[in-house]
N, C-alpha and C positions, 0 to 999 in steps of 0.2 A: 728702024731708024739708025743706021750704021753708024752716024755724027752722034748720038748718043749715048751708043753702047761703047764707044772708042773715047767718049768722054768720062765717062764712070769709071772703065779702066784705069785709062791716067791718075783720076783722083784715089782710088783703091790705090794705085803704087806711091801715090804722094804721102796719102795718110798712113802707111805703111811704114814708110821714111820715115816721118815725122813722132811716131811711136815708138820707132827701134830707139835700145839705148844708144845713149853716145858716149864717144870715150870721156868725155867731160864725166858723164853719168855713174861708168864704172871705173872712175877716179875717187869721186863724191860718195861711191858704196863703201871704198876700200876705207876713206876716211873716217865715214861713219860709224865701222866697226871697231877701229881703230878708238875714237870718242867713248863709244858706250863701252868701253872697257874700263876706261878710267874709274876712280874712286870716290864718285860723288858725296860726299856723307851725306845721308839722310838726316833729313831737318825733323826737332821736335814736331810731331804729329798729333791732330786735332781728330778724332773717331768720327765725329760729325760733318765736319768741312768735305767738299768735291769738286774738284776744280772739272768746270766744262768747256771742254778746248774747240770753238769752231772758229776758222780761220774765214772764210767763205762771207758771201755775201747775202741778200736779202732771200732768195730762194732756196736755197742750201740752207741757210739758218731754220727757214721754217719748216722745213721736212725734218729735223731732228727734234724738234716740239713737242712729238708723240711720245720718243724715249721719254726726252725729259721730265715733262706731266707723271709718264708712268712710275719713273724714278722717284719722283717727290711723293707719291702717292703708297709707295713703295716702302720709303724710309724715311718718313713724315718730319723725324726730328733731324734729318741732316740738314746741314749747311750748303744750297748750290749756291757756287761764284762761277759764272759766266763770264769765259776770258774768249774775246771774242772784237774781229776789226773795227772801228770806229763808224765805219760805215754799216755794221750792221746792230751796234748795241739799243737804238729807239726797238727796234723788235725783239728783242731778246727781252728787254729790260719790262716789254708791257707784260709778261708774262707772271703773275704774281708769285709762280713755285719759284721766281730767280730771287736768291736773298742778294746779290751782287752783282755789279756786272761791272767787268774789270773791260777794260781795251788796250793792245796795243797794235801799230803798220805793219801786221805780219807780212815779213817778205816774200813777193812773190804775189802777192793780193790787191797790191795797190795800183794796179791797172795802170801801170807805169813801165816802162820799158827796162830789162834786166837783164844784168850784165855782173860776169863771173866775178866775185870779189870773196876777200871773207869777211866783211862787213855783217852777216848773216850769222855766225857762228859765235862773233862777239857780239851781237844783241841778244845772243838767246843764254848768253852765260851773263850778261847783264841784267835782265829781264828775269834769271832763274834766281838772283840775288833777292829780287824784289817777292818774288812770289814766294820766297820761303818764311816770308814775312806770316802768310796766311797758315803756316802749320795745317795743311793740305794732306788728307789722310790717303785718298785717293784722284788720281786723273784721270780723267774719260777724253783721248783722242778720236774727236768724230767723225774728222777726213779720213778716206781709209788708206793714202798717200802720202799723209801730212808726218814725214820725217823728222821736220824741223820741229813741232809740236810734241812729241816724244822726248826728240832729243830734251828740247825743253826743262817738260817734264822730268826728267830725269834728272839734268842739270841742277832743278831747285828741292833736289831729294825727296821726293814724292814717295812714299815705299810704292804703292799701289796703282801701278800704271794700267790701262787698261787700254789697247787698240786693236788692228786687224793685222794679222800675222802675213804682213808685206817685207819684203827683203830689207827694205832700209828705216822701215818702220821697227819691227821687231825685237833689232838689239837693245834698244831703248825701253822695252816692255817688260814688266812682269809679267802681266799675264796676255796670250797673243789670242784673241779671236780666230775661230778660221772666218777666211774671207772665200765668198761666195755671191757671185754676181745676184743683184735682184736690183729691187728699186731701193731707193735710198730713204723713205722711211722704216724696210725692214732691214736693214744692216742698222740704222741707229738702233731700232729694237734686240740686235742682236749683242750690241755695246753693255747696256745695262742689266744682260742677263744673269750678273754673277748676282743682282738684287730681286730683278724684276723675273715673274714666270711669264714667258713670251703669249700674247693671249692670240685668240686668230685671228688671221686677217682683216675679217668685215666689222672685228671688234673695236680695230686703230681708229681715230678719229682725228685728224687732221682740221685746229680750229684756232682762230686769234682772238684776246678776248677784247669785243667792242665795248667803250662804255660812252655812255647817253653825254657829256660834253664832246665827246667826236661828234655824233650825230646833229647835235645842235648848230654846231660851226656848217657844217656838211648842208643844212638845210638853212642857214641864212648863205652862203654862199650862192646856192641856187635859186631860193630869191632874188638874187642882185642881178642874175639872167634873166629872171620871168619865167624859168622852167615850172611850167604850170603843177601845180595841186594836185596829188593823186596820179600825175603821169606816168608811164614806168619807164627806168632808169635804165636804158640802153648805152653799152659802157666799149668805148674801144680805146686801149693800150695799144698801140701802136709802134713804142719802142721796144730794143730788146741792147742788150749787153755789147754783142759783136754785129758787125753789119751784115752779116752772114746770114742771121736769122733774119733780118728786117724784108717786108713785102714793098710790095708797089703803090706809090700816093695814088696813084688813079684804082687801083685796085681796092684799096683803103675806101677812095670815096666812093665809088660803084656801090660796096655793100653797104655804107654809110646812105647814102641813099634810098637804098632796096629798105631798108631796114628804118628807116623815117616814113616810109609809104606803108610797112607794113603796122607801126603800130604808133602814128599819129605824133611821135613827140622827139622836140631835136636830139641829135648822139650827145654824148659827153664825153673827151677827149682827155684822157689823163695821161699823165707821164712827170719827166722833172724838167726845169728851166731848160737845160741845151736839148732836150726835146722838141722844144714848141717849133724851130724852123719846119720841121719835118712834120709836127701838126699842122701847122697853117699850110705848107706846101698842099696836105689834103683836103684840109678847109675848102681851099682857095679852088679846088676842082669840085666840089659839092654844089650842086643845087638847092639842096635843102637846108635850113638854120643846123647850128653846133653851137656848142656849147664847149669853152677851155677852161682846163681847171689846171694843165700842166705849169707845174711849180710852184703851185697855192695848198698843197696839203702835205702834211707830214706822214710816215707812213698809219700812222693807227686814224689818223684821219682820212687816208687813202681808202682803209677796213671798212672805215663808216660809210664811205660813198658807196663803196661792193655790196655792202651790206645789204639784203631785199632789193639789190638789183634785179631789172629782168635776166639778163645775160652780160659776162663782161667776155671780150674778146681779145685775143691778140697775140702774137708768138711767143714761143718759150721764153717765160722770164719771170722774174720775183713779182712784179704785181702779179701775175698771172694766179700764180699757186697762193696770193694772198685774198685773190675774190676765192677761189677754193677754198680758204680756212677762213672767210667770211660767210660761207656758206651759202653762195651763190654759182648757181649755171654758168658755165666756162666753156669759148671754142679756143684751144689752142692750137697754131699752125709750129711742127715741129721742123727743124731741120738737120742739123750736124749731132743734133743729141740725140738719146735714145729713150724714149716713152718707157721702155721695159724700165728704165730707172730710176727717170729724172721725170714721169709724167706725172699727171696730176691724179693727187692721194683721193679717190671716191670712183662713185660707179660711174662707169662709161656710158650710161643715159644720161648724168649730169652735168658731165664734163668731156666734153668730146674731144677730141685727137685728132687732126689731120697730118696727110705728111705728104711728098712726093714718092712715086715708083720708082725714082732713078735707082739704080742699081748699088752705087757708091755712098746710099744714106742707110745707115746712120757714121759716120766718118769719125765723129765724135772730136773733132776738129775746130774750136773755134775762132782760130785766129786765121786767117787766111792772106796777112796782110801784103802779102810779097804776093800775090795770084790774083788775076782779072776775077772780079765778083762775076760776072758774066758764066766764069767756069763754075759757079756749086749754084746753081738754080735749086738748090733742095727747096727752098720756102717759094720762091716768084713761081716753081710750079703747080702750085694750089690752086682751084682757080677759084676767082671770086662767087660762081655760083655755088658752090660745093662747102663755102664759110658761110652763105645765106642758109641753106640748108639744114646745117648742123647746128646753127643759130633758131631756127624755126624746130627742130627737134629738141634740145635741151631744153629748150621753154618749156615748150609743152610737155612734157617729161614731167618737168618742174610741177606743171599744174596739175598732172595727174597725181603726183606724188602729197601737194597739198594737200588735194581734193580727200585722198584716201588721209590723212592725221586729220584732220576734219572729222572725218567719221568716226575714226578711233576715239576722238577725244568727244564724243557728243554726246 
């Protein structure tokens, strides 16, 4: 298919482009080196206090959970303060090892349009005022990019910086991680290793902790639908971050459909309030009853809905790896990102992976906003039998997997 293979090219030079530094870039290096040379004093120091730096949003946040846990597990009587964007401290904060959870509009995060200023460099020597408040013995930067978070740190005289040894990360750091590509719950594991002994792989456990008032809310909600007693809770997320990743409403209801024939009980539609047009838009092609719950749950109430779901669906995104750390069956449709990193933390019979063949995926590209959506079909090339599929396999999966702690436990 010649139109295809001369459109993957295209995209490989685009993204290519969009990777290389720019002189902006190696302006902002020169500065940065410039910065961390300065004489920060280091502020009186607390031995227990740890400042945990994620700038990132709701999926990002939750893949660094593992460290975290291991850390608190680790050095039982330290102090964590979780400094972390406003948008993602409801998840940080259910986590009981966080004694704090501080927030500030890391720039760059606010999913707002960015434009060169040094606005940026005076919030972080403003913000480095305030955190010295805390007598922070050490800092965990968890982005392994996140320069500004260094700098940061550094700025409110941290002695103990800890990041991944990135060029403009670095100078900012005491001590520099090597960095080495994988998935992003083992580089946070690899953050905490001057505490923690890195355990194996199948040992990590990627988990949110539910408690029984989410549940409760969760189950008069779907009362108020008539979602019958005992039914099981077939779940599609539908949205995702960039439109890049998002699929096709008719595609959506196809397997919405298939998946009401298969196991007798309507879908349940989650997501957040500027979601719902693009719910209903698939509603509205369904034959079969649904269920919306988008914009009616918080995220740990969101946990409780995934929670003993049959299967929750839908492309790379924070709900997604939050039914994962609900400990439910997952089909994710992946596109510009890359599974090796950012996929979902468990085995691959419980949480499935789809992607497209094109050649130019994973791009790792998610803004695409100046380019015809037309041009990265990486997600719309999925097709909707091949999500029924992997949906009818993780169940079952699931059941076998029951079936066998059943027995263990009898």
């Amino acid at each position: 298919m010649p139109g295809r293979i001369d459109l993957a090219r295209r995209n490989q030079a685009l993204a290519a482009r969009i990777h290389a530094r720019t002189t902006r870039q190696r302006a902002r290096s020169v500065l940065l080196q410039m910065i961390a040379h300065l004489p920060f004093p280091t502020a009186a120091d607390d031995d227990q206090t740890i400042l945990l730096i994620r700038p990132d949003h709701l999926g990002d946040v939750l893949l660094t959970t593992p460290a975290i846990q291991a850390l608190a597990r680790a050095v039982p009587h330290a102090r964590l303060v979780a400094l972390v964007g406003p948008w993602s401290a409801e998840v940080i904060s259910a986590y009981p090892e966080i004694d704090l959870t501080l927030t500030l509009p890391f720039p760059g995060f606010t999913r707002t349009s960015r434009t060169a200023s040094p606005r940026p460099y005076w919030q972080a020597w403003r913000w480095a005022q305030k955190l010295r408040h805390l007598k922070a013995k050490s800092a965990i930067i968890f982005r392994p990019d996140h320069w500004w978070g260094a700098m940061l740190a550094a700025m409110a005289g941290i002695p103990q910086r800890i990041g991944f040894d990135l060029p403009d990360v670095a100078p900012f750091l005491s001590q520099a991680i090597p960095f080495k590509k994988g998935h992003a719950v083992e580089l946070g594991m690899s953050l905490v290793s001057p505490w923690v002994e890195t355990p194996p792989r199948e040992a990590i456990r990627l988990h949110f902790p539910v408690v029984e008032e989410d549940r409760q809310y969760i189950q008069e909600r779907l009362r108020e639908w008539n979602f019958p007693d005992g039914a099981p809770r077939v779940i599609i997320h539908p949205g995702a971050g960039s439109p890049i990743k998002q699929w096709s409403p008719a595609y959506w209801a196809h397997v919405a459909d298939r998946l009401v024939g298969e196991w007798g009980a309507p879908i349940i539609f989650t997501g957040s309030d500027r979601e719902l047009r693009t719910i209903r838009n698939i509603t509205h092609r369904m034959a079969a009853p649904a269920i919306i719950l988008a914009g009616e749950t918080s995220v740990s109430q969101l946990a409780a809905l995934y929670d003993g779901a049959r299967v929750v669906i839908g492309p790379d995104s924070g709900p997604l790896h939050l039914a994962v750390a609900a400990g439910t069956p997952t089909v994710h449709l992946y596109g510009p990102a890359d599974p090796a990193e950012f996929g979902p933390w468990g085995s691959p019979e419980r949480h499935a992976v789809l992607t497209s063949d094109i050649a130019c995926r994973p791009c790792r590209v998610l803004d695409w906003n100046s380019d015809d959506p037309a041009n990265h079909p990486c997600v719309r090339d999925i097709a909707p039998d091949d999500v029924i599929a992997a949906a009818l396999h993780v169940t079952q999966q699931n059941s076998q997997h029951d079936d066998t702690m059943t027995g263990q436990t009898t």
